[in-house]
N, C-alpha and C positions, 0 to 999 in steps of 0.2 A: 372886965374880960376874965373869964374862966382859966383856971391852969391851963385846961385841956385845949384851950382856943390856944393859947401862948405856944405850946407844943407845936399845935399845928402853922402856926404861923411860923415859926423856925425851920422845920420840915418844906413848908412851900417857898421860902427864901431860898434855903440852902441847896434846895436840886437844883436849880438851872447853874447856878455855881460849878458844880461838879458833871454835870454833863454838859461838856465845854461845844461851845458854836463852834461850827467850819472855821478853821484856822489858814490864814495865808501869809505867809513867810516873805517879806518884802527883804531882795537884796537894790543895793544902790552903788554905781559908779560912776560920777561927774553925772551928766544929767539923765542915764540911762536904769531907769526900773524895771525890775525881774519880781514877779507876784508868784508864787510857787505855792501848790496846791495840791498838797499829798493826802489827802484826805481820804480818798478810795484805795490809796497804797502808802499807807504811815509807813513800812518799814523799809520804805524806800527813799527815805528821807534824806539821807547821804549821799545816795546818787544822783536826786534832784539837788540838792546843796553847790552839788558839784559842777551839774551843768546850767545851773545857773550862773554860775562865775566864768563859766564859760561865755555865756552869753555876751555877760559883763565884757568880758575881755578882747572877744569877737565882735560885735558889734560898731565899734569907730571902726576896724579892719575894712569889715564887708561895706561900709559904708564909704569907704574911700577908693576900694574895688568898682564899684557902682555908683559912681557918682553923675549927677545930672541935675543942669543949672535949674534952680527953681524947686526942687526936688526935697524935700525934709522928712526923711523915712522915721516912723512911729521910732517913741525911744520908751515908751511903757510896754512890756514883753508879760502877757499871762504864762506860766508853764504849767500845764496840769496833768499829772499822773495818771493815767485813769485804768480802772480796772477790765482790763479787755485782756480776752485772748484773740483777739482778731487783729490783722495789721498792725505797722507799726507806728507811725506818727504821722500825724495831720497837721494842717496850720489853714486858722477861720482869722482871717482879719489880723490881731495880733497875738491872737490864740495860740499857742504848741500845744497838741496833747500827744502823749505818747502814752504805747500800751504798756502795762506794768507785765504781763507777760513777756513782752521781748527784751525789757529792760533784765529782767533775771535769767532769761535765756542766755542775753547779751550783754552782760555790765559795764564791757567795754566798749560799744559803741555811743562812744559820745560824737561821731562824726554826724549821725542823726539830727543831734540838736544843730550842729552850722548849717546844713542842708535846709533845715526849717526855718531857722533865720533867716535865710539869705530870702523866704518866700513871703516873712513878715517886713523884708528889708523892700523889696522889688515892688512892693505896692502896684503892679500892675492894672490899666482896667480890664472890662469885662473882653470878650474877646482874643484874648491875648494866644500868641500859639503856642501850646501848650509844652510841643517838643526842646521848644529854645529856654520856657521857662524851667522844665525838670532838668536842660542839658547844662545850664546856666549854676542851676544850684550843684548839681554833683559835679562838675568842674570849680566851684569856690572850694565843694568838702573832699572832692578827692585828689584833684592836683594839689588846692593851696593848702587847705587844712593839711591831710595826711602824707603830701607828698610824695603819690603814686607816681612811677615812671610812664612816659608813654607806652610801652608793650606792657604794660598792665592790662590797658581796655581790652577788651573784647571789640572786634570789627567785624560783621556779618558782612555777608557778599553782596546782599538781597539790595536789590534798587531801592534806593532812598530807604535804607534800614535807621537813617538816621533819626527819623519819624517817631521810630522806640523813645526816644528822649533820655532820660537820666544817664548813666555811664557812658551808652552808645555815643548819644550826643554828647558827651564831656570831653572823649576818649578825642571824637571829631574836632570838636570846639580848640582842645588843647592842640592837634596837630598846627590848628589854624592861625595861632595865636603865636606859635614856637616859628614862623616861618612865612610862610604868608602873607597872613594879617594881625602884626602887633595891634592889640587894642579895637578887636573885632567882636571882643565881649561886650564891653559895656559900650559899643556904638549898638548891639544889639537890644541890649538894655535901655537903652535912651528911647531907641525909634519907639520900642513899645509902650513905654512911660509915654509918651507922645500919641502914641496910637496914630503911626505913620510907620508901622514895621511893613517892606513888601520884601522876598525873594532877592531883590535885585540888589539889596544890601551887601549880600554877599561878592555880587560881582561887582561893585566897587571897591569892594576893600582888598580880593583877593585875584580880579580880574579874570574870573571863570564864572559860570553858572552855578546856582547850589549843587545842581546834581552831578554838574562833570566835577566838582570839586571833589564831590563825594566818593566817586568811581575814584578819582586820583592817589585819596589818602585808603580805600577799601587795598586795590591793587598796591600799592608801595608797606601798607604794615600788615597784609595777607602774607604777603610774598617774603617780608622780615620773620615772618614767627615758624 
């Protein structure tokens, strides 16, 4: 073989070496895997670092939150960075992506990642209604996570505003939970996990209809602020 072939053979080794493949960052706690995927946002690495420990550390929480016999919610967690300026975080399966825009908007919102947790946690089937699952998760990140008071939420007047989902229905969910019906979440969480969720859930646990419940807590924390 030639110098010059020797050259070349050195040269075609050595690049794939230095332009390094997709890299993903496994963290681990007891038997819970976080794969972190900053690849579209390397300088974001810290902040993913971060909320994957979160993950870590949330994870047995929300699963003892929502618990349902039978039930073994995903403990391998992707989280991947991605370069968007649109929206903020999604969750496919046991995917999190979150946009690397809001993330430097927002650095401090790590309430995001438990919110998307709790939606890789709920393994719901197809079908499911949609306002219990967003009211579901922003009741885990903003009562329990962040520990909002009740007059925090927002309570619209509007019949069955409850419908909105995320805060609105959290704001709901926690009145219901403080008084009412202790343990009226995760009876929610089950029927759906079942796909035996109806309406009437409500009135056994709370002994009203959903929507006279609704009217009840609109009227008493309208009428508080």
């Amino acid at each position: 073989m030639s110098p010059h072939c020797n050259v070349f053979l050195f040269i075609a080794l050595f690049v794939p070496t230095s332009v390094m493949a997709d890299e993903v960052i496994s963290f681990k706690l007891g038997e819970v895997v976080v794969n972190l995927d900053v690849n579209e946002a390397p300088d974001l690495k810290d902040w993913g670092t971060k909320a994957s420990h979160l993950v870590l550390d949330w994870h047995p929480r929300i699963c003892n939150l929502l618990p349902s016999k039978g039930v073994t919610p995903p403990k391998t967690i992707s989280l991947r960075l991605v370069k968007s300026d649109k929206d903020v975080a999604s969750t496919t399966g046991t995917t999190i992506s979150v946009s690397s825009d809001w993330i430097r908007k927002h650095p401090d919102d790590f309430g995001l990642i438990v919110h998307e947790l709790v939606h890789v946690i709920q393994t719901y089937p197809d079908g499911h209604p949609q306002w219990i699952t967003e009211g579901i998760a922003d009741y885990i990140r903003v009562v329990v996570f962040e520990g909002q008071p009740q007059h925090s939420f927002e309570v619209p007047s509007d019949e069955q505003a409850y419908l909105q989902g995320y805060r609105i229905a959290a704001g709901f969910l926690f009145w219901l939970e403080s008084d009412l019906a202790p343990g009226l979440v995760n009876q929610l969480n089950t029927s759906i996990r079942k796909g035996e969720y109806h309406d009437e859930v409500f009135e056994k646990a709370a002994g009203k209809s959903l929507d006279d419940l609704w009217r009840e807590y609109a009227k008493e924390n309208i009428t508080k602020r």
